[in-house]
N, C-alpha and C positions, 0 to 999 in steps of 0.2 A: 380394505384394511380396517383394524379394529382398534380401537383407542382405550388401552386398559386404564389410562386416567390421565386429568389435568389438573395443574396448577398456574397462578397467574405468580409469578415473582411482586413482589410487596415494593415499590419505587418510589408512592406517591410522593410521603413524609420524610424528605431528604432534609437534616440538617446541613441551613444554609448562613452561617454563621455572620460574612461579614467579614469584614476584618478585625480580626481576636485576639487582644494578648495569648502567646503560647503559655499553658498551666505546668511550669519546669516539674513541680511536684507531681501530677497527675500523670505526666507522663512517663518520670520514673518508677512510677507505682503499674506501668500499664504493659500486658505483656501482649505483641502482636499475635493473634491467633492466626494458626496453620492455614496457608489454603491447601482445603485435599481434592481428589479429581484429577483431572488434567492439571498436572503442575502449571505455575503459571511465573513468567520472567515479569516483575513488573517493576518499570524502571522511571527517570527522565533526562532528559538533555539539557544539559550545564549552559546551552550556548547563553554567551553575553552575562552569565551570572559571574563568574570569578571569585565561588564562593570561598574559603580558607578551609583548611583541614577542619578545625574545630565547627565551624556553620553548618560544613555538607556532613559529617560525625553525625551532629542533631538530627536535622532534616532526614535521613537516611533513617533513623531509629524511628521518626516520629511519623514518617511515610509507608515504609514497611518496604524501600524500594532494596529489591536483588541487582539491579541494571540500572546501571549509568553510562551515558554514552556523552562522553566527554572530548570535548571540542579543544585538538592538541595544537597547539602551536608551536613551531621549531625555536629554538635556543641557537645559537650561534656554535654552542660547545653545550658541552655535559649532555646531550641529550638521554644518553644510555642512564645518565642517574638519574636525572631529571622525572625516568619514566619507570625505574625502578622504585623510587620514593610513591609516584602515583600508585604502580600497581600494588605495592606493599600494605599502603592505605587501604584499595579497593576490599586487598585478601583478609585481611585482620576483621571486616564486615562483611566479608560473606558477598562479596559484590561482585556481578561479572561487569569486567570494562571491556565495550566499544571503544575505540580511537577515532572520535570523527576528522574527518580531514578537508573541513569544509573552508580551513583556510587560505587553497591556494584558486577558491572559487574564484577568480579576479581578472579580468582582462590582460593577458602578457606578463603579469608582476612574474617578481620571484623571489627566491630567498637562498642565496647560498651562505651555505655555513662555511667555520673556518678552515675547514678542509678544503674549500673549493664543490664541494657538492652543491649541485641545484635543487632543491626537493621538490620544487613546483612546473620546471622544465625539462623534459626529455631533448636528449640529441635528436632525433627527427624530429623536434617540430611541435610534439604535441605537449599538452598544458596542462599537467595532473599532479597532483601530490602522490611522490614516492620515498621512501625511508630510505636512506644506503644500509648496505647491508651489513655493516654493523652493528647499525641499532636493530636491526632485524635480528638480527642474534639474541640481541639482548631481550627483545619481544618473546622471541623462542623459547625462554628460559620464563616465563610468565603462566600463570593458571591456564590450564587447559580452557578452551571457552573466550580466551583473550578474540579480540576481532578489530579488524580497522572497518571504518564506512566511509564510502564515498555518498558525502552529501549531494543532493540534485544533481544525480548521474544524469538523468536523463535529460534534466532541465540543461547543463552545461553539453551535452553531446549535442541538442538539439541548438544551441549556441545562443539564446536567451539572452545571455550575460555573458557573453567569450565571443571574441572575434577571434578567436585562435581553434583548432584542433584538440577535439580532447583526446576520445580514446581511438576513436577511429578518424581518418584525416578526409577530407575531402576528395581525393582522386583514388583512394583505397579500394573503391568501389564503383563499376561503371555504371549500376542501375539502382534504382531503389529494391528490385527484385533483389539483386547479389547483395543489397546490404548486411541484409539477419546473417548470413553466412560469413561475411568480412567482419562482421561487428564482433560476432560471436570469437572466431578466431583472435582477434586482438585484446578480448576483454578473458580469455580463457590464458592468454600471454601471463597476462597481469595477476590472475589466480592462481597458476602453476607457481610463478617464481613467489608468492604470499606460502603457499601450502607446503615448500622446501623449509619452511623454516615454523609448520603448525599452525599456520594463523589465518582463520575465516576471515571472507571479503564480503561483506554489507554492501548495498547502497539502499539511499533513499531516495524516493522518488514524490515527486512536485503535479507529475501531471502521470492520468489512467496509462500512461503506452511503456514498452521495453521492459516490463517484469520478466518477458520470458525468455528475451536474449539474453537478459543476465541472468538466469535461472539456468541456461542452457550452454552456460558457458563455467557456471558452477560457483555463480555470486547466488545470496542470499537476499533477495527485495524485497524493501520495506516500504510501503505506499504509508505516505500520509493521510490521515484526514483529519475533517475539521478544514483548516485554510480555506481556500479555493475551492476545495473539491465536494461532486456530488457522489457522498458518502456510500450508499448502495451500490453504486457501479464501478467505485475504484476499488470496495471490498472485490465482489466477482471477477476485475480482472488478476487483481494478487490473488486472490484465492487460487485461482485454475493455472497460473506459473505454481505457484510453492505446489499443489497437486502433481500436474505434469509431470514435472520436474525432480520431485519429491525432497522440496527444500521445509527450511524450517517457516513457518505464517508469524509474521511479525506485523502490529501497524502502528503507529504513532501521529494520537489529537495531537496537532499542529497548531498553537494559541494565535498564532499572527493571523491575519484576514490583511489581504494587503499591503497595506504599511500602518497598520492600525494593530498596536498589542497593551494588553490582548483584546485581539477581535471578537471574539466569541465569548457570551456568557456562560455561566455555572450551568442553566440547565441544558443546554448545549452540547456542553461539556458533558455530562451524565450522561447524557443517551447516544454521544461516541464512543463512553467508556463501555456502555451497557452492550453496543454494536459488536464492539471488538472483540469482547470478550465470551460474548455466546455465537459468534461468527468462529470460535475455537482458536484465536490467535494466541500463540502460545508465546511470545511475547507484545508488552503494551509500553510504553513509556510516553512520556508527557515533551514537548516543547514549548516551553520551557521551565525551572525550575524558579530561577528570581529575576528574569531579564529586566533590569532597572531602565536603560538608555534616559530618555527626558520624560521618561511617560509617570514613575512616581506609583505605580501600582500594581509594581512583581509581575510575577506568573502564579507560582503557588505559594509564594510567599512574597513577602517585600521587608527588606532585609535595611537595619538602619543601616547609618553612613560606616559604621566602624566595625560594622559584623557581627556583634557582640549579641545580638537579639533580632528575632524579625516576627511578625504578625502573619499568619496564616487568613488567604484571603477570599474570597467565596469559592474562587475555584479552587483554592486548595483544600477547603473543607469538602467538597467534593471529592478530592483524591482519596483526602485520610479516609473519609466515609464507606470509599467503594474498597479501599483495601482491609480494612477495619472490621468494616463490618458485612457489607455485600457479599463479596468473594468467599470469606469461610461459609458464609450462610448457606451460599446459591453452588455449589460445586459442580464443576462440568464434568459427568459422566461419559463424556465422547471425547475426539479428535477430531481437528478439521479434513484432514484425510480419509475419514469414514463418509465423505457429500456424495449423497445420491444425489445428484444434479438431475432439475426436468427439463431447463432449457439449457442448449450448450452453442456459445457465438464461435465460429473458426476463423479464424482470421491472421492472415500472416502478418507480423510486425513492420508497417508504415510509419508508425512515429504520431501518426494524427490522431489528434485529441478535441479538432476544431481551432485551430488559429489560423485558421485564411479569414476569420472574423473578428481576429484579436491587434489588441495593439504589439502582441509580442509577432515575432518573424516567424514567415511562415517557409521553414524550410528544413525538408524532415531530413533527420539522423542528420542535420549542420550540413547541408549542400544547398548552398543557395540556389540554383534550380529545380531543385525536386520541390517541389510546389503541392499541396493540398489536390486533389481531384474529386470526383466522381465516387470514384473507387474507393480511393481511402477515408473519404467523408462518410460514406455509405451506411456505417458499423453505426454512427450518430443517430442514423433514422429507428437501425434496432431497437436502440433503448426508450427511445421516444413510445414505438410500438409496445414494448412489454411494459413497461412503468404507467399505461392507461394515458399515453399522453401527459403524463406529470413531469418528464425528466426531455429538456432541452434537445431537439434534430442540430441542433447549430451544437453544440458544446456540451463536454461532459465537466464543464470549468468555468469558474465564473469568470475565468480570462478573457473575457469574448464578447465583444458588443451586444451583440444579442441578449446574453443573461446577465451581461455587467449591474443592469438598474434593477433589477430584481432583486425582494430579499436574500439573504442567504437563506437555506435551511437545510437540517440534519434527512427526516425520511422522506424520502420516494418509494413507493408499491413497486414491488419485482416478485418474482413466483419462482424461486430453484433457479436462479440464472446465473449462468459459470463461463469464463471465456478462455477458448483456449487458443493454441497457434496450428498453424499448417501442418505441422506434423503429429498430430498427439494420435494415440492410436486407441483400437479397439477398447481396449480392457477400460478406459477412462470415460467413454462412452455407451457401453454394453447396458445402460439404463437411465439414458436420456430419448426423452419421449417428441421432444421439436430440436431442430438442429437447423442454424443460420450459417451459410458461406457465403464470407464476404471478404470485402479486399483486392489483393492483386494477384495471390496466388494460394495454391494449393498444395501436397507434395501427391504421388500416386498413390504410399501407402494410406495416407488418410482418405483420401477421394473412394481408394478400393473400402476401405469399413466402414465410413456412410452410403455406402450405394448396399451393401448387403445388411445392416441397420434399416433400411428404407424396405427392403423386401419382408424385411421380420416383424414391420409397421411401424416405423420411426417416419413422422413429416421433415422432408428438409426443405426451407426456401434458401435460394440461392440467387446468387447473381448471374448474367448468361455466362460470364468469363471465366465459370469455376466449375460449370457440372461436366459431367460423361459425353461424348459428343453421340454416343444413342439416344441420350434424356434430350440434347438440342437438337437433335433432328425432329425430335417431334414436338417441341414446344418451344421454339424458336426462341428468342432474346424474352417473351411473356406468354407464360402458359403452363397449365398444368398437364402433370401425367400418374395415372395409377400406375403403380409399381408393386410387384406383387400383395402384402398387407397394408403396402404405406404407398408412402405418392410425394413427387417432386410438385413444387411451387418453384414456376421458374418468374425473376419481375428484377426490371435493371431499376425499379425503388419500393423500397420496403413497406412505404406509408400509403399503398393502393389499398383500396376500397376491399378488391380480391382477397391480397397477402391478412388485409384487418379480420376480414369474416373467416378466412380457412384456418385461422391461430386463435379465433375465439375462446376455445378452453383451455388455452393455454397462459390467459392472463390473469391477473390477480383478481378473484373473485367477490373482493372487498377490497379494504383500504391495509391492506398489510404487506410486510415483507415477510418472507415464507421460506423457508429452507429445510431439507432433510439432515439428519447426518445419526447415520446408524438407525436405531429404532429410535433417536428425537427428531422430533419436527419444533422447529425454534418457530417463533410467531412475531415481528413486532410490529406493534399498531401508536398511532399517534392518539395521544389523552387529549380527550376533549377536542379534537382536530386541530393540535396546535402539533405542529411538524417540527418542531424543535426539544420536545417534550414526547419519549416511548414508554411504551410499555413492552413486558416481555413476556411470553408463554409461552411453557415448554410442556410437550405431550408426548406420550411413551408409546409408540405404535406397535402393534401385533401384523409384519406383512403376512 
């Protein structure tokens, strides 16, 4: 390939303010410049802030934010106005409103209004926030674009925080195998009766797994980072559902680390937003916007006691900066839907992300028996393998004893790597050069287009439980085989000496994150080898 030119994006000299009086005058004087390129949603999350109409008015102009994902809470009555006056608000600013609905996240609670509606409990059993359809109506009559989100779907299905049933129940499904099918069906329930009345269904997610049942069932997933999460690998696995699937790429810096907000510093924060935003996420929003609790130092602002003024605070000078000035400057000529992916994970939907090392419970899709394995731990050794040994076998999360005492940090080295589920087929694959099966299972259509991918000289390592039973006759549970231009690697673990040497060019050949998409190749590298702190470069290739 031929590189008709590079540039390095300009990051170093970030103003980082501090906490600043806002300049009312300067800012009435100041007119947000366009971003052009790939349009971009850029938003944040109300949660805990309770700002007043006239706070979030400001804040909205001085940010440059199109999306707000605001954190609803039922009213006993009026709700239908209650959410008219919201969305009326949102319209007069050009705002798209998310509904988050992360307040019936809570063990058994509930809330019924004076109708006798439960909003937080279903008649069988299960434990979700749902609108009666009333107010559904009234949502129906709302800007095209309106959306509700289920906050920590997966972290509540996986039952973290729920000793109850969320979307799927516990005897819904007799195996971990038939789960992605039973899951899929009941969360496809919940988006049919949303979509009668026009309104996209979100979730956000806490930990790397179930992008693609909700993706396949016709939700919208939104992977946090920042928090917990190591940021390279939970991009790849939303990237390859919103791909798949062909949903919209959203991600959302997540300020908390813990129980500590905000967890995470300004330049932290930078090289998430710098992540997200050349990873082609076509929307970004922040959590949070002023969350006060006892902590006394905002999120992107820290707002006095009466609302009337608030200080903008290193990370929010960050925000204004990347909206401000960054994004008009730096315009993305692609979409994330143009990834030439080099390596691609398959892996059917387990739920494992690594908590048979965590303090949290370890029991996938919320069955207290289905227990962590072999099998489903296995996808952990992958990343270990392509990240040079920089990203955790035990955990893709600092949830988990193993990575808990370790710093946090933003980059890990990955090289084109996308992950997709058991059934993704040809056309998503037709130029990926290494290919991983892993898991519990596989579907035939997929199994039949990397076995003829393989003869056109694609490597697959697999696990024994997943290949052709021609490919394990001859290379039993470890062992390779030529296969017409390519060749199977067959190893019941990833991290052999073998699987190391036969992937050797397949890894990142310096200290960078690497991706294609269209004729860009995105580049990011750590300054100064400080892994909290990127840099970005983007080159124009001639295939």
């Amino acid at each position: 390939m031929k590189y008709i030119y590079f540039f390095l994006l300009s990051i170093i000299s970030i103003p980082l303010f501090g906490c600043s009086d806002k300049n009312e005058q300067e800012d009435k004087e100041f007119i947000m410049p366009p971003v052009i390129g790939t349009p971009l949603l850029w938003g944040i999350d109300n949660a805990g802030s309770d700002l007043n109409y006239d706070a979030m008015d400001k804040a909205i102009d001085y940010f440059g934010f199109n999306l707000v994902v605001h954190h609803y809470t039922p009213l006993k009555s009026q709700n239908s106005d209650n959410l008219r006056a919201l969305s009326n608000f949102y319209k007069k600013k050009n705002v798209r409103l998310i509904l988050n609905l992360e307040s019936a996240n809570n063990d058994g609670s509930s809330f019924i209004d004076d109708n006798g509606f439960d909003w937080f409990n279903r008649p069988d059993g299960r434990h979700f926030f749902m609108f009666p359809d009333d107010v559904l109506e009234t949502l129906a009559t709302f800007p095209k674009g309106t959306g509700v989100m289920y906050d920590e779907a997966e972290h509540m299905q996986n039952r973290f925080r729920m000793d109850v049933p969320y979307f799927m129940k516990q005897d819904d499904a007799s195996s971990l195998a038939e789960a992605n099918k039973v899951f899929t069906l009941r969360m496809r329930e919940i988006v049919d009766h949303y979509e009668k009345y026009g309104i996209d269904v979100y979730t956000e997610h806490v930990f790397p797994i179930q992008f693609h049942t909700f993706a396949n069932a016709g939700v919208i997933p939104v992977s946090k980072v920042l928090k917990e999460s190591c940021i390279p690998a939970y991009i790849a696995c939303a990237l390859g559902a919103s791909i798949q699937y062909e949903k919209p790429f959203w991600l959302s810096p997540d300020l908390w680390f813990y129980n500590e907000y905000p967890g995470h510093n300004a330049e932290q924060y930078r090289s998430a937003l710098l992540m997200a935003y050349h990873m082609g996420a076509e929307g970004i929003y922040t959590e949070n916007l002023a969350y006060p609790g006892d902590f006394g130092k905002g999120g992107l602002i820290l707002m006095d006691k009466n609302q009337k003024s608030y200080k903008v605070t290193k990370i929010g000078e960050v925000a204004r900066w990347f909206r401000a000035n960054y994004a008009p400057n730096n315009p993305r000529n692609y979409k994330h839907s143009e990834l030439i992916p080099k390596v691609a994970i398959i892996r059917q939907e387990d739920a494992c992300w690594g908590q048979a090392g965590s303090w949290l419970e370890d029991q996938l899709f919320g069955v207290e028996n289905w227990k962590s394995t072999e099998e489903t731990e296995a996808w952990l050794g992958i990343w270990n393998l392509l990240s040079n040994g920089n990203i955790s076998s035990h955990s893709l999360c600092w949830n988990n004893n193993q990575v808990y005492a370790t710093p946090y940090q933003v980059f890990f080295p990955l090289d084109g790597v996308v992950v997709f589920d058991e059934n993704v087929t040809g056309k998503h694959l037709k130029n990926v050069e290494l290919i991983f099966l892993t898991g519990i299972g596989i579907s035939e259509t997929t199994l039949n287009a990397v076995e003829s991918l393989v003869k056109e000289g694609t490597i697959c390592v697999s696990l024994p439980n997943l290949i052709p039973s021609r490919v394990k006759t001859q290379t039993g549970d470890n062992g390779i085989l030529n296969d017409g231009k390519g060749k199977w690697i067959i190893s019941k673990s990833f991290l052999t000496d073998e699987v190391k040497e036969n992937i050797k060019p397949f890894l990142p050949q310096e200290n960078y994150i690497r991706y294609q998409f269209g004729n860009k190749e995105i580049q990011f590298r750590p300054i100064g080898n400080n892994p909290d702190k990127v840099a970005v470069s983007i080159q124009s290739i001639e295939n």
